[in-house]
VODRENBA-640219 format. One record per residue: residue in one letter; x negated, y negated, z of N, C-alpha, C in turn. Coordinates in steps of 0.05 Angstrom, whole numbers, padded with zeros to 5 digits, always signed. Atoms other than C-alpha are relative to their C-alpha. Layout:
VODRENBA-640219
AXYZXYZXYZ ...
END
This chain:
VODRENBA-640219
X+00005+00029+00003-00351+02788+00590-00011-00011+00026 X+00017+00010-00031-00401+02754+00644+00016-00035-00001 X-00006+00033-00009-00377+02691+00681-00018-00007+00019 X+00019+00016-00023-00424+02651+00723+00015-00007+00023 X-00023+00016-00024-00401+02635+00791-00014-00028+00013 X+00007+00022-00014-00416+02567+00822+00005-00011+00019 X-00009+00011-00026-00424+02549+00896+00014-00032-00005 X-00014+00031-00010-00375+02491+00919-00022-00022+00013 X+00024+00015-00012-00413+02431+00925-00023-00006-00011 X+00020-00005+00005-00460+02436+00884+00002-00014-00046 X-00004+00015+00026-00462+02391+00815-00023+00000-00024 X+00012-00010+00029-00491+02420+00749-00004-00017-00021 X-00003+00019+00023-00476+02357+00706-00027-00009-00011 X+00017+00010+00016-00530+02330+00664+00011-00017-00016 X+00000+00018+00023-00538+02273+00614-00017+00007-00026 X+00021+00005+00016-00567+02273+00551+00002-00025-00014 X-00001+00025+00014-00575+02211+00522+00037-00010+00006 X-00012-00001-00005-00503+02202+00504+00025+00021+00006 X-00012-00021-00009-00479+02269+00521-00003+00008+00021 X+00003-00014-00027-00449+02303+00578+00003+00024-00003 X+00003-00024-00010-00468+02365+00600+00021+00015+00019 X+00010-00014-00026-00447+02416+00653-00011+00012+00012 X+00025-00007-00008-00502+02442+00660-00022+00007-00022 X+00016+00010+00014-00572+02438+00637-00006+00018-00025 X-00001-00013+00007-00568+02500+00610+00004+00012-00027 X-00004-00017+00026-00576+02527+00528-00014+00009-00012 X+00018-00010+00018-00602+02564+00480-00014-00019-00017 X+00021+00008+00019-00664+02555+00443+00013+00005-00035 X-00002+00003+00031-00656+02538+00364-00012+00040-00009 X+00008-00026+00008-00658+02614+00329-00004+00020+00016 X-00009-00026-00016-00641+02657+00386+00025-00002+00016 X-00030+00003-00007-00570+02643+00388+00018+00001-00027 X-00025+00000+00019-00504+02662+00351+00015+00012+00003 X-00025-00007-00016-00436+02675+00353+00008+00030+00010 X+00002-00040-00004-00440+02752+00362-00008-00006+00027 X+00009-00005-00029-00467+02729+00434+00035-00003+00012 X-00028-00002-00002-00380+02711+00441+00004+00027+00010 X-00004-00009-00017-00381+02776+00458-00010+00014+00032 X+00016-00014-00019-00427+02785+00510+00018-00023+00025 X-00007+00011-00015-00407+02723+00552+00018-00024-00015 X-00015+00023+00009-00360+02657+00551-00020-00018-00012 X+00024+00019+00013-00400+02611+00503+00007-00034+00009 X-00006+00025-00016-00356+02556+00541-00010-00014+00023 X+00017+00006-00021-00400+02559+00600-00029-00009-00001 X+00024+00012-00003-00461+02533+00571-00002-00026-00007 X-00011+00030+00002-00480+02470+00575+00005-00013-00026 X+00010-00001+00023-00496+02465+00497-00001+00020-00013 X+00009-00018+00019-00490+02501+00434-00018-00013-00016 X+00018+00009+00033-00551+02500+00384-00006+00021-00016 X-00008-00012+00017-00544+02526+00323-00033+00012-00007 X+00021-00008+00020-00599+02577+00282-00010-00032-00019 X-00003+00023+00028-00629+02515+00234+00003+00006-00023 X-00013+00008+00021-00600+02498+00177-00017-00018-00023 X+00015+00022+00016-00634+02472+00112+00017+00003-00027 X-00028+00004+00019-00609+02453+00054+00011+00020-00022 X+00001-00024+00018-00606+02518+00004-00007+00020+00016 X+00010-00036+00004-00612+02588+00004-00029+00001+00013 X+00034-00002-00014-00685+02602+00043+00009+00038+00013 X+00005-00022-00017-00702+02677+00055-00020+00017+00016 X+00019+00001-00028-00747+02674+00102-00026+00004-00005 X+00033-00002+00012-00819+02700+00109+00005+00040-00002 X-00002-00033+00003-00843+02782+00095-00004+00008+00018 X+00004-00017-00017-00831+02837+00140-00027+00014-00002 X-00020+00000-00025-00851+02848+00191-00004-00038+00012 X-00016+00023-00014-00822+02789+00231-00006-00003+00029 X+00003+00005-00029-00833+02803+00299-00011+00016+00010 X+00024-00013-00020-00887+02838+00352+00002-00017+00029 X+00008+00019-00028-00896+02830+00417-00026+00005+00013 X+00030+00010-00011-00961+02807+00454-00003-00008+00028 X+00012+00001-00033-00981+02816+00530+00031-00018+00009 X-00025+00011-00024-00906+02807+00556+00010-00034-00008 X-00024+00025+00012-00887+02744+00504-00003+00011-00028 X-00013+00000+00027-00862+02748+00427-00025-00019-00009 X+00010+00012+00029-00893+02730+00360+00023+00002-00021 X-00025+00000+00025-00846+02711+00302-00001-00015-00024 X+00004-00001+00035-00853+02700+00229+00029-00007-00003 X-00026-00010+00009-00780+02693+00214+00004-00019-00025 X-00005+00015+00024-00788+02637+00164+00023-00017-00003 X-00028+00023+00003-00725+02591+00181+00028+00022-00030 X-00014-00007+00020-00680+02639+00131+00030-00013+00013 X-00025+00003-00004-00608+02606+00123+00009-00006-00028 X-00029-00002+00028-00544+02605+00068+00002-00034-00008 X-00015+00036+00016-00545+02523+00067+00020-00008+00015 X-00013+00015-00013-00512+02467+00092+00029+00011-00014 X-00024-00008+00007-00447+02483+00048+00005+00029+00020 X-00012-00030-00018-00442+02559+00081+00001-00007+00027 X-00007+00001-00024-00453+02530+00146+00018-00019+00012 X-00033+00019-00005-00394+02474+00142+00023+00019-00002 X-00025-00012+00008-00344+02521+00116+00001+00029+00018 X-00003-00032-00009-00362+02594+00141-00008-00005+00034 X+00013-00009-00013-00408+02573+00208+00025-00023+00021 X-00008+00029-00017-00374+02500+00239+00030+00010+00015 X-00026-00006-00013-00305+02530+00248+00000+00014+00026 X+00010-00011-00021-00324+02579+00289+00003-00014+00032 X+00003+00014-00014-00357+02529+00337+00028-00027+00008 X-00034+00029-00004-00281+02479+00332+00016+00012+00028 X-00007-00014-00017-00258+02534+00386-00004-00013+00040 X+00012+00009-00026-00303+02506+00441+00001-00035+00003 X+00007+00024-00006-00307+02437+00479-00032+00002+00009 X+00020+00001-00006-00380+02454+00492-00009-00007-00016 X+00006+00013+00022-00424+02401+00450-00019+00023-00012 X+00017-00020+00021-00454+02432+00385-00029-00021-00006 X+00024+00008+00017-00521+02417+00364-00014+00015-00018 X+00008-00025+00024-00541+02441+00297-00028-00010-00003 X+00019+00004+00002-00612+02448+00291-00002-00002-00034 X+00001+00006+00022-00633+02420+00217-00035+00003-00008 X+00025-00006+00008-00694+02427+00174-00007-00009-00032 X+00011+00005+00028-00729+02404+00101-00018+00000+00003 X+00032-00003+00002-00795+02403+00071-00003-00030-00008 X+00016+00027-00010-00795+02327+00067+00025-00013+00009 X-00014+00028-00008-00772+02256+00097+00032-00001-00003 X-00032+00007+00020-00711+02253+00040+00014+00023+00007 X-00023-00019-00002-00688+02311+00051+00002+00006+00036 X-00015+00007-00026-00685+02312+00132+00022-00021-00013 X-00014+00024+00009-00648+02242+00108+00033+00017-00011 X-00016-00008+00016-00599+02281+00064+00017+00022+00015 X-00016-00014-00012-00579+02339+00107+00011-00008+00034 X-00002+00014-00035-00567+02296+00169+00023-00023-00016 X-00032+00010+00012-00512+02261+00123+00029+00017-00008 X-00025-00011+00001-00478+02317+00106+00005+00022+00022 X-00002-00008-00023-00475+02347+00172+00003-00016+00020 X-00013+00022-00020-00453+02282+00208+00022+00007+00000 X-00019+00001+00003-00384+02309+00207+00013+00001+00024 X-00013-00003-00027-00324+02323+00257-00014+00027+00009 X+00008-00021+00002-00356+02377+00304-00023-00003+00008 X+00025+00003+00000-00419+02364+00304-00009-00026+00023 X+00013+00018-00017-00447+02333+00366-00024-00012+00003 X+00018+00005+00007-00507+02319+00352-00028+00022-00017 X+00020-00011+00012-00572+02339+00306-00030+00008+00011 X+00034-00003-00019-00636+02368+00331-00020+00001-00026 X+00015-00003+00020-00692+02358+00284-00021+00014+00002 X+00019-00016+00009-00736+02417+00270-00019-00014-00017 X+00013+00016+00006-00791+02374+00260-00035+00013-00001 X+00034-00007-00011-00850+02430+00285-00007+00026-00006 X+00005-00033+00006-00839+02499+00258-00027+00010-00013 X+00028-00003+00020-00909+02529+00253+00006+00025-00018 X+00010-00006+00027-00889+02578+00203+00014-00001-00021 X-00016+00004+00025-00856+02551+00144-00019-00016-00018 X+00022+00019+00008-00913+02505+00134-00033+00010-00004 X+00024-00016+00007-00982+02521+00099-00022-00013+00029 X+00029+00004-00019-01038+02539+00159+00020-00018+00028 X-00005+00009-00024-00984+02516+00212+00007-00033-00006 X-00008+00030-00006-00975+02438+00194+00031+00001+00001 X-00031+00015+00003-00909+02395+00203-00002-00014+00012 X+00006+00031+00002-00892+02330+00211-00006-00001+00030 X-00002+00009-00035-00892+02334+00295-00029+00001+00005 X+00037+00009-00005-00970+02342+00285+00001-00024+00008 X+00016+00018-00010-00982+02277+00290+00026-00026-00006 X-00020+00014-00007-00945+02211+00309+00007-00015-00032 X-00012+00020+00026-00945+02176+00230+00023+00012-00011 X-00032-00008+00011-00902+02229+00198+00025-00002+00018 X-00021+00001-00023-00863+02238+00258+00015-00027-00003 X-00013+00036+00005-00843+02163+00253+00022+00011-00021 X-00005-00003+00025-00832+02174+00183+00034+00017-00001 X-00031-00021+00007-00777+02233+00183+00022-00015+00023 X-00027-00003-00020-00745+02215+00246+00004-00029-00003 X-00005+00032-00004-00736+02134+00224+00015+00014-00031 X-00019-00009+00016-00704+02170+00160+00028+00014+00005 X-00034-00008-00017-00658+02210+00200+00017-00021+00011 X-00019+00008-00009-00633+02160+00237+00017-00030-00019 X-00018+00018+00009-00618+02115+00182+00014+00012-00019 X-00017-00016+00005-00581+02170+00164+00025+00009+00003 X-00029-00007-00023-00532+02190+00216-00002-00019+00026 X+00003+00020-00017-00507+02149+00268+00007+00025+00035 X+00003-00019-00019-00507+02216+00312-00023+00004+00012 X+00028-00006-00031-00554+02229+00378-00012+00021-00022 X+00024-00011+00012-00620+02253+00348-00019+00019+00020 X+00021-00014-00013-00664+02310+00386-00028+00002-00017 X+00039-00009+00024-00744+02320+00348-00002+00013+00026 X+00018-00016-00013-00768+02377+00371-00028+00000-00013 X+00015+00002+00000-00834+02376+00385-00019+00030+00000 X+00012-00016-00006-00889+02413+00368-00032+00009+00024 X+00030+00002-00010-00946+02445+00413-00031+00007-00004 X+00020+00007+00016-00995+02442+00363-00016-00021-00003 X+00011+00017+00004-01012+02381+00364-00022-00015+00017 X+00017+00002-00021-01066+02349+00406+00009-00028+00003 X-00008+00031-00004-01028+02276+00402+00023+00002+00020 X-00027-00001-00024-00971+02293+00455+00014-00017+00004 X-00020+00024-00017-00952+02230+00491+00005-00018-00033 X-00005+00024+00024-00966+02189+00415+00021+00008-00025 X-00020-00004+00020-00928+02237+00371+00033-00005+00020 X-00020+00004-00026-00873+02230+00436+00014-00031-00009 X-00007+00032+00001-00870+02150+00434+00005-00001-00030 X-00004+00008+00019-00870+02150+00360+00037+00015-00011 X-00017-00008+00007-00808+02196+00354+00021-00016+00014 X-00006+00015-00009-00775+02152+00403+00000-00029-00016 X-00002+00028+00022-00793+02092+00364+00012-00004-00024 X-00007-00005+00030-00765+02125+00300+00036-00006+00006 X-00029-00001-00006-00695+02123+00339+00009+00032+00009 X-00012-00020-00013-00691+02190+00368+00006-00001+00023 X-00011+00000-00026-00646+02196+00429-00011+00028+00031 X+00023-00016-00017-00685+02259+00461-00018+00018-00010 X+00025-00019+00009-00743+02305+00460+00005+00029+00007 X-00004-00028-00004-00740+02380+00455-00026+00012+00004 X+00020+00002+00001-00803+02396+00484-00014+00038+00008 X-00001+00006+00024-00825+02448+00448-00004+00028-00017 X-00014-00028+00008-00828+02498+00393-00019+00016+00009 X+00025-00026-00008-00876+02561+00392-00021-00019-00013 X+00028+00000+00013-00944+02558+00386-00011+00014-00020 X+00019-00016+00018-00989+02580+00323-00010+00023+00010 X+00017-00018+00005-01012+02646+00327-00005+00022-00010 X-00005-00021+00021-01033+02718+00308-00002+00020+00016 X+00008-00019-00014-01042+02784+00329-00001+00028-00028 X+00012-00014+00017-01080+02841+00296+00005+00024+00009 X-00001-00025-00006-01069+02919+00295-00026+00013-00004 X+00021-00013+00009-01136+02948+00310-00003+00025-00010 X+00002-00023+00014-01123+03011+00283+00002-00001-00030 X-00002+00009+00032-01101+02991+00215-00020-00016-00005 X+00015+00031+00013-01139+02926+00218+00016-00011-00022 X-00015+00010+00021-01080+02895+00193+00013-00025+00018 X-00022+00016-00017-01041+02836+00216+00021+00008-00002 X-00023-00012-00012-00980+02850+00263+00024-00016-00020 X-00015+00013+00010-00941+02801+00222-00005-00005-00022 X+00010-00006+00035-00926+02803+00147-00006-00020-00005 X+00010+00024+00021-00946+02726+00137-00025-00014+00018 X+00023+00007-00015-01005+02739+00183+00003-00028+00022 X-00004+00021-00016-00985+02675+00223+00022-00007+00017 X-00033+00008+00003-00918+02666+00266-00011-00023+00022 X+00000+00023-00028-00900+02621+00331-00001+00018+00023 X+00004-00003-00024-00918+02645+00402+00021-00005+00016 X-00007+00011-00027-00865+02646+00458+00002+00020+00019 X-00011-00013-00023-00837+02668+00519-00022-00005+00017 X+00010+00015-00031-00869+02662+00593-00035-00012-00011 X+00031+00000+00006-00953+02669+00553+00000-00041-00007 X+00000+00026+00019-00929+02593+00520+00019-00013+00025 X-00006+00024-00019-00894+02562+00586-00011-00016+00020 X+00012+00015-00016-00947+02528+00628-00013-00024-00029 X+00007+00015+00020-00968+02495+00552+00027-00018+00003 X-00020+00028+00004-00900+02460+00547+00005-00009+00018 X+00007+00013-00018-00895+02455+00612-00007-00036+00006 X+00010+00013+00004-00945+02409+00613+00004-00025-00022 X-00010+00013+00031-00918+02378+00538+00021-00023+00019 X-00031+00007-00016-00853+02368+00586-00001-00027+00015 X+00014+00021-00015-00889+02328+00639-00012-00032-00022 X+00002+00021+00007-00922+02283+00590+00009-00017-00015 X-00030+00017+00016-00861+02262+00546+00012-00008+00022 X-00021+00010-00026-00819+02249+00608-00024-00026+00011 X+00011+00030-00008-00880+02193+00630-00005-00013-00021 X+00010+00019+00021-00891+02171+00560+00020-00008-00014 X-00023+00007+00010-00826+02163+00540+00027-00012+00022 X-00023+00004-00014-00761+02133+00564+00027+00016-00002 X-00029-00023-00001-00709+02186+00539-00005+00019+00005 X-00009-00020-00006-00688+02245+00557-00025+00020-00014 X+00019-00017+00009-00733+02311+00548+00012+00025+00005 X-00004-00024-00003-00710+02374+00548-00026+00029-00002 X+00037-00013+00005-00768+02424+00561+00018+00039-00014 X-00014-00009+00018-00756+02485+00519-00037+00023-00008 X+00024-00020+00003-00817+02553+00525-00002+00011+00028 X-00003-00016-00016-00816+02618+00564+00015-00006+00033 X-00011+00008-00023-00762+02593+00616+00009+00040+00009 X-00012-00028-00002-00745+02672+00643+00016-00010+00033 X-00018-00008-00021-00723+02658+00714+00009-00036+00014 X-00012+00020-00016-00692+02603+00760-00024-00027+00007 X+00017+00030-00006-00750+02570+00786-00016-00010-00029 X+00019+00012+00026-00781+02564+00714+00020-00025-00007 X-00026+00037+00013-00710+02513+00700-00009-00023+00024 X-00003+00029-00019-00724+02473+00764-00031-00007-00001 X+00032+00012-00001-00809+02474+00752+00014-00022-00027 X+00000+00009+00020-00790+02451+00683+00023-00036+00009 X-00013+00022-00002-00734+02391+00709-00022-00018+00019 X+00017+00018-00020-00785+02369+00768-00021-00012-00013 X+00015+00004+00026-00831+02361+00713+00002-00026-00011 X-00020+00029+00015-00779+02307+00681+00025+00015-00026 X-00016-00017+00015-00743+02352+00643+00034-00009+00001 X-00031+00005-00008-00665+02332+00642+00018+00037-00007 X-00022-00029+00000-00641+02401+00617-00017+00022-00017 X+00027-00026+00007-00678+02468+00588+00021+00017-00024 X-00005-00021+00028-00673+02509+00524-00009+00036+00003 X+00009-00035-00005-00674+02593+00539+00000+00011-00031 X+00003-00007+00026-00697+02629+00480-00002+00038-00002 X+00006-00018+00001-00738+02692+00482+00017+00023+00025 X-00005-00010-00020-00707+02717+00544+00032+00015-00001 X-00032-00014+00013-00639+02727+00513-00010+00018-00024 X+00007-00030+00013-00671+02781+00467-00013+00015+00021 X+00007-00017-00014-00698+02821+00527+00033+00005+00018 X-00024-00012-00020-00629+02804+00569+00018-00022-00008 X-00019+00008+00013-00567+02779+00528+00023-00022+00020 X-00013+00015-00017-00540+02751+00593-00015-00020+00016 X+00019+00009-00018-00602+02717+00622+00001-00033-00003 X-00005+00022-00009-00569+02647+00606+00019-00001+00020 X-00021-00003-00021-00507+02659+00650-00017+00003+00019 X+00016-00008-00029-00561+02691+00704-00004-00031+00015 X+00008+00029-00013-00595+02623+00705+00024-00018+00007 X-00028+00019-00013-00531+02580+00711+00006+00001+00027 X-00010-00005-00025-00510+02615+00764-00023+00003+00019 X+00017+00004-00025-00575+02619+00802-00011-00026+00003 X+00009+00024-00008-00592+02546+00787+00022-00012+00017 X-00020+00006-00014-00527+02530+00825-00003+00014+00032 X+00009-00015-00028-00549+02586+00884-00023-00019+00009 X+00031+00002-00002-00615+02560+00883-00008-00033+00005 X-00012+00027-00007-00592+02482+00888+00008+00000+00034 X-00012-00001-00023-00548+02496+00948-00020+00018+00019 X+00023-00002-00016-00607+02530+00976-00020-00011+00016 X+00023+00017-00008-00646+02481+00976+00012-00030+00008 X-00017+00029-00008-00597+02429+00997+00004-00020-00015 X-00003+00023+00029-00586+02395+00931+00027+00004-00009 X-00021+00002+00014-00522+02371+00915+00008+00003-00031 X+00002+00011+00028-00539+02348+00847-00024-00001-00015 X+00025+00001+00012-00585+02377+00804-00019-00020-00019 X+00010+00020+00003-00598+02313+00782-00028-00011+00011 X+00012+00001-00020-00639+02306+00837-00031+00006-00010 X+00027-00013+00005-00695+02346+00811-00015-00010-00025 X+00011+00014+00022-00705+02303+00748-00028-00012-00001 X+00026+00015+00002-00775+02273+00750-00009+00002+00030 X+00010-00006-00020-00786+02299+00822-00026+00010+00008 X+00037-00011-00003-00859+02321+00815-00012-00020+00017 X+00020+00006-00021-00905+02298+00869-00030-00007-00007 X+00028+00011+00011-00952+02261+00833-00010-00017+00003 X+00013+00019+00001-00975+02211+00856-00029-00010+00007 X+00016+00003+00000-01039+02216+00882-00010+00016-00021 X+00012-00012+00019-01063+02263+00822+00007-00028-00017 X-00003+00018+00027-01039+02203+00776-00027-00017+00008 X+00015+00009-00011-01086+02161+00821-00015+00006-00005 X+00022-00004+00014-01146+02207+00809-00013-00006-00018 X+00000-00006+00031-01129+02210+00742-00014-00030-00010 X+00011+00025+00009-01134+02129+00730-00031-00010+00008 X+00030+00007-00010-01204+02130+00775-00015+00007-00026 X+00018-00005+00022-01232+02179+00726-00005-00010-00026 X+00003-00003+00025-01216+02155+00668-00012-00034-00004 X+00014+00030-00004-01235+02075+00691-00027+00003+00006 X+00031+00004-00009-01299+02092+00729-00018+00007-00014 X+00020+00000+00017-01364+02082+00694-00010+00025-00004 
END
């Protein structure tokens, strides 16, 4: 069992909206579950989030599922899950064990039904809902509602007159509207941004001349897809007023503190716990080394610390001058 160690002195806490953290520290939506119990204490992260959850039976997309591509992942997996009933009764208990907040990632194919499973998963337990709002493959050719800021409104102003539980929309980085699908999910009543899922793409077996993946299309992550959200990270954190969690190819220490300097309040590890089962505990414990390194009490500190100000300056010349 791995335990993180944490220099004295040195303060991990985070906010999210209305949740406290101790540190910024969790798994990405669908590369986490309780079978990691035995690898390490699941008490030490800052956040649990759940596989998503939709409302029925879903078995996924056709094998194969997964390939990997120049040192990041491709994945097809199709959201497969048992339903909101299997995961109150068989999955929630489980999670009653821990004081570390749960967040169950959720999912439908429209408006009403986000609406519907965000009522019956408001229960005890449940700390808040993340809305799988961007999965490019469940959707024909890659759409979903985080494309663009109208649907986005749409589902996430249904969710929240749904549940009176903290709302995450994850965002997708598909879209070419960023900061407008951002403000609109914000406007719908979501309390933060999960910024964001995989990217669209493919990859081909030139020997066969076949696609690597059985539904020809999955999502892109790990380190090839972290200077894209990155960047996603940065412009939700100035275009918005809540919380952002940045969330694509985080693998080592300084990727959590580029990603908070950014604006980031706390980070989602995904791919990196299928290469190394412990590589959230690593980070914990080296963003706490790696703090007191650098003379930071409180990783708070590093929240919106990017050094931008004369690039913003540029930025308004170019885009004013004739």
């Amino acid at each position: 069992m791995v335990t993180p160690t944490q220099p004295q002195g040195v303060s991990l806490e985070v906010t999210v909206g209305s949740l406290v953290l101790g540190n910024p520290v969790m798994p990405a939506s669908g590369t986490f579950s309780e079978d990691l119990a035995r690898v390490f204490d699941l008490e030490l992260l800052g956040a649990h989030v759940t596989k998503t959850v939709m409302p029925g039976f879903r078995g996924g997309n056709p094998t194969p599922r997964v390939c990997e591509v120049q040192g990041s992942m491709l994945n097809s997996i199709g959201l497969p899950t048992k339903g909101v009933a299997y995961f109150r009764d068989e999955i929630l208990p489980f999670y009653a064990q821990y004081e570390t907040p749960l967040v169950v990632s959720v999912s439908a194919g429209t408006a009403d039904g986000f609406a519907r499973i965000c009522e019956d998963l408001s229960v005890a337990g449940v700390a808040a809902i993340e809305a799988n709002i961007s999965c490019p493959n469940i959707e024909e050719d890659g759409r979903a509602f985080a494309m663009r800021p109208a649907s986005t409104f749409d589902v996430m102003a249904a969710m929240r007159a749904a549940t009176d539980l903290p709302l995450w929309a994850k965002l997708s980085p598909n879209t070419g509207e960023t900061p407008e699908v951002a403000r609109a999910a914000e406007a719908a009543g979501a309390d933060a941004l999960v910024v964001a899922n995989t990217a669209l793409a493919m990859a081909i077996d030139v020997r066969t001349r076949k696609p690597k993946l059985g539904s020809l299309m999955g999502g892109l992550s790990g380190p090839a897809l972290k200077s894209i959200t990155l960047r996603m990270a940065y412009q939700c954190a100035r275009a918005t007023g809540i919380p952002v969690i940045g969330c694509g190819g985080i693998t080592t220490v300084e990727d959590v503190a580029e990603y908070m300097i950014a604006g980031a309040t706390a980070v989602q590890v995904g791919t990196a716990t299928f290469i190394r089962p412990t590589a959230m505990m690593e980070l914990i414990e080296d963003l706490a080394a790696w703090c007191a390194g650098e003379g930071i009490r409180d990783v708070r500190q590093l929240i919106g610390s990017v050094r931008d100000d004369e690039a913003a300056e540029d930025l308004v010349f170019m885009e004013t001058a004739p």
